[in-house]
C-alpha positions, -999 to +999 in steps of 0.1 A: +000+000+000+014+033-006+000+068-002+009+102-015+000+134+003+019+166+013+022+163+047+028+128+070+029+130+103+044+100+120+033+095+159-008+102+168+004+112+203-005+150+219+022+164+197+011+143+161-024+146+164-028+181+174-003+187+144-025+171+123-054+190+130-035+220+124-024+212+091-059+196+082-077+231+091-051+248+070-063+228+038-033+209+037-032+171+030-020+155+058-017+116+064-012+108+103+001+075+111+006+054+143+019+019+156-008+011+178-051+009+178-066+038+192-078+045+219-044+032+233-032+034+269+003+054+268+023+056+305+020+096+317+009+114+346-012+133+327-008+166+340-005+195+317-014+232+318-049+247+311-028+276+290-028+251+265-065+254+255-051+289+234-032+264+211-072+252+195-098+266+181-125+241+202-126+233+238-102+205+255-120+205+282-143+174+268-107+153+271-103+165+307-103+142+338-099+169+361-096+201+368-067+209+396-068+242+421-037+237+445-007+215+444+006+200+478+040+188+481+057+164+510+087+155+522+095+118+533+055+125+530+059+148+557+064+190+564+033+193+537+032+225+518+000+235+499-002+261+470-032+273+458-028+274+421-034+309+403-061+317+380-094+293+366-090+260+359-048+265+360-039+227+356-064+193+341-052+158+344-056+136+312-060+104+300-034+097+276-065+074+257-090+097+259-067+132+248-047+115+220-081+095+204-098+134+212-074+152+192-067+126+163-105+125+158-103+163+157-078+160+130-100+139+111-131+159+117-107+185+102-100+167+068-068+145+079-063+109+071-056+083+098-041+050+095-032+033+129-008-003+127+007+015+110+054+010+118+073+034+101+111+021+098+129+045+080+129+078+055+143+083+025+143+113+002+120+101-030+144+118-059+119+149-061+123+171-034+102+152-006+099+118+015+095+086+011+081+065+041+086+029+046+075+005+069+048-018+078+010-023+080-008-056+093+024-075+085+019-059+052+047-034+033+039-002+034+047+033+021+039+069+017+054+103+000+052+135+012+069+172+011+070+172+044+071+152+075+067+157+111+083+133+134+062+126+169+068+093+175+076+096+211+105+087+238+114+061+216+121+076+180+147+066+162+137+090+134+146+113+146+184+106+154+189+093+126+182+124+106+200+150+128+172+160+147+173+167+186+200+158+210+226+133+191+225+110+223+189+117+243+195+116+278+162+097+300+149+097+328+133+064+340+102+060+357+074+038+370+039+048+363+010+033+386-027+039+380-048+028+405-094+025+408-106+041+436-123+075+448-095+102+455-099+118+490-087+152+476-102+149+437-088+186+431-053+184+447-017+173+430+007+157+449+043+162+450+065+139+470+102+150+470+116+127+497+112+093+487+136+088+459+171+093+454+178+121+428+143+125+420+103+127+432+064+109+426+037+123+418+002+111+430-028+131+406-066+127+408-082+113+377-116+099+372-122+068+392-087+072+405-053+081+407-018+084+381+012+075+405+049+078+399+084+072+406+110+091+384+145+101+385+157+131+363+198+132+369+205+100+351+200+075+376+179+047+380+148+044+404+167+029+433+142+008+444+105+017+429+084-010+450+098+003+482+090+035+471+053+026+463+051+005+495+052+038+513+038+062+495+004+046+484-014+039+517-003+072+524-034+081+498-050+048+515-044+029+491-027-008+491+009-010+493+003-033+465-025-014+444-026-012+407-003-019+377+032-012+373+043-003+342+084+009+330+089+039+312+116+066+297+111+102+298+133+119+269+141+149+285+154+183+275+191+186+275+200+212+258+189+233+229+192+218+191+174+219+161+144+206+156+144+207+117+162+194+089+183+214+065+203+200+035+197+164+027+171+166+059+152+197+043+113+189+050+119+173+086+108+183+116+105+164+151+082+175+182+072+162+213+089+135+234+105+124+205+124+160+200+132+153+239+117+185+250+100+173+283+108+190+314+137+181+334+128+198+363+089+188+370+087+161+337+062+183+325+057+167+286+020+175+276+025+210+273+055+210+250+041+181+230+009+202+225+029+236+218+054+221+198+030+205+176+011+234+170+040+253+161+057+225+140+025+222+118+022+262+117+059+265+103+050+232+079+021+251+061+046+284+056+070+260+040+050+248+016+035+282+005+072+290-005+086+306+031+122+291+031+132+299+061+102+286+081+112+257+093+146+270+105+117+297+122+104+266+142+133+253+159+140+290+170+105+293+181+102+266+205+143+279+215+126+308+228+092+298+239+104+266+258+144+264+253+157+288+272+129+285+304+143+247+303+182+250+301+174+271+338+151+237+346+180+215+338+203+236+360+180+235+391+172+198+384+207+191+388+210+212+417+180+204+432+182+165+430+220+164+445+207+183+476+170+171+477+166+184+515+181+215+513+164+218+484+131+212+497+139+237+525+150+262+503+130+260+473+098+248+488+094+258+520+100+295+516+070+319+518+067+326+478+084+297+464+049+272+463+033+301+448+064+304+418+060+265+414+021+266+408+029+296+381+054+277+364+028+249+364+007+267+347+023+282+323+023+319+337+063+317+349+095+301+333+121+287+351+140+315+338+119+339+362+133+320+394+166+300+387+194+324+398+182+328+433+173+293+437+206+281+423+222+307+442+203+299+474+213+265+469+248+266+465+251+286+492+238+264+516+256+238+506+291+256+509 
């Protein structure tokens, strides 16, 4: 089977399908492909920013689990601190099922084609300018052309390496995701636990029915012991230490700023979300990025093709500016942060306006930018 279009976006994640739409609305004819049968389950807290809703034309709120006013952190699930989060409806909890089947069918309402089992195994260019996809469908061969073609195929691309696009050599953070049936006590509050793992923090959110739980590290080291962890923290919610299913996952996080298109022999290639390893290194904040970078990715795509040539190039400094530069501050207080996780608490959480400067960055109102040379400096300090 092979398809020609202008347009194929590979990956029908946050970051593919709300491309997708994009480039559908704009008239453009977009193929969207995944591996998997939607709805599909996909490991994530599920936590992103309401600010998001000014990336789309419709509501979002229809793929929202619920709606979160204040974040309380913990350490060794102790010395709580509670911050009321700013503004209306400042942070929603997904289902990675319901938001990525939402938003595809969006993109199909929109005019875009959607094949799922679909595997795409490598790129080529097809001799005239553009792309040729090839891979596999139902144990079947497959293929596609395009102009163009957006890479979203998560923590686990290999597109996009391959083609020069993101961080040579990703760097992950590993994690354990846990989601669990019950009634929350607190459906409207986040949880933040910052004592119970080495180098890194869980995360305990409301959803539906239930909660998303989990154990990540975010300096390069794994989870030293992820059951232990769980053993402690989930009847703390009142929950069984053995509740729910376990599942291993990798967080491709930012690590530094690179480009996010192709130029030369990659010209027409772009990569967003996870797979273009923008997820926060800080607070693993990935739906936000995914969502932004998608929109802007398909945005930059439809100038492209109307002749802009420098467009794409326009993309990657885009999201340099919008996201980069807040990050590369992220990555320096993670790494600060994570070394000295009780001093950091003390320092960074405990302090009169620091819960309030968290739930802003949560919600998109406040980069780390805003707030990194104090709290590195603070920090440092201390620890001298």
């Amino acid at each position: 089977m092979s398809v020609n279009c202008e347009v194929v976006v590979v990956g029908g994640g946050a970051a593919g399908a709300g491309a997708a739409f994009h480039l559908a609305a704009a008239g453009r004819r977009v193929l969207l492909v995944d591996q998997a049968q939607f709805p599909r389950s996909k490991p994530c807290g599920g936590g992103m920013a309401a600010s998001v809703q000014r990336l789309f034309p419709f509501d979002l709120l229809p793929a929202v689990d619920r709606v979160i006013d204040q974040v309380r952190f913990t350490w060794c699930l102790e010395d709580p601190v509670i911050a009321p989060l700013p503004g209306d409806a400042p942070f929603w909890i997904v289902r990675r099922s319901r938001l990525d089947a939402f938003l595809a069918e969006r993109a199909l309402a929109a005019g875009a084609q959607f094949e799922q089992g679909v595997r795409v195994e490598r790129l080529q260019p097809d001799g005239a300018g553009g792309w040729r996809l090839l891979g596999a469908c139902g144990g079947q061969p497959w293929s596609a052309t395009a102009q163009a073609v957006l890479i979203a195929d998560g923590s686990g691309s290999t597109l996009a390496t391959a083609h020069g696009l993101g961080p040579a050599r990703p760097r992950f953070a590993e994690t354990v995701s846990v989601e669990v049936d019950c009634e929350p006590d607190q459906p409207s509050t986040a949880h933040f636990e910052f004592g119970l793992v080495k180098h890194g923090f869980c995360w305990a959110f409301p959803r539906q029915g239930g909660y998303s739980i989990g154990v990540g590290t975010f300096i390069g080291r794994d989870p030293a012991d992820a059951d232990a962890v769980l053993r402690r923290l989930l009847p703390s919610l009142g929950l069984s230490p053995e509740a729910g299913q376990r599942r291993q996952g990798r967080l491709r996080i930012w690590d530094g700023q690179h480009p996010l298109h192709g130029s030369g022999a990659a010209a027409g290639l772009l990569v967003a979300g996870d797979a273009a390893s923008l997820c926060d290194p800080f607070l693993a904040e990935g739906l936000r990025p995914a969502l932004l970078s998608g929109c802007r990715a398909a945005a930059a795509i439809d100038r492209w093709l109307d002749g802009e040539t420098g467009a794409l190039a326009g993309y990657s400094a885009q999201m340099r500016a919008e996201w980069g530069e807040s990050m590369a501050w992220g990555k320096r207080m993670a790494q600060v942060f994570y070394r000295l996780p009780r001093v950091g608490y003390q320092l960074g959480v405990k302090r009169p306006t620091a819960p309030q400067r968290i739930a802003q960055i949560l919600s998109g109102e406040m980069g780390y930018g805003d707030i990194a040379q104090r709290v590195i400096k603070r920090l440092l300090f201390k620890r001298g």
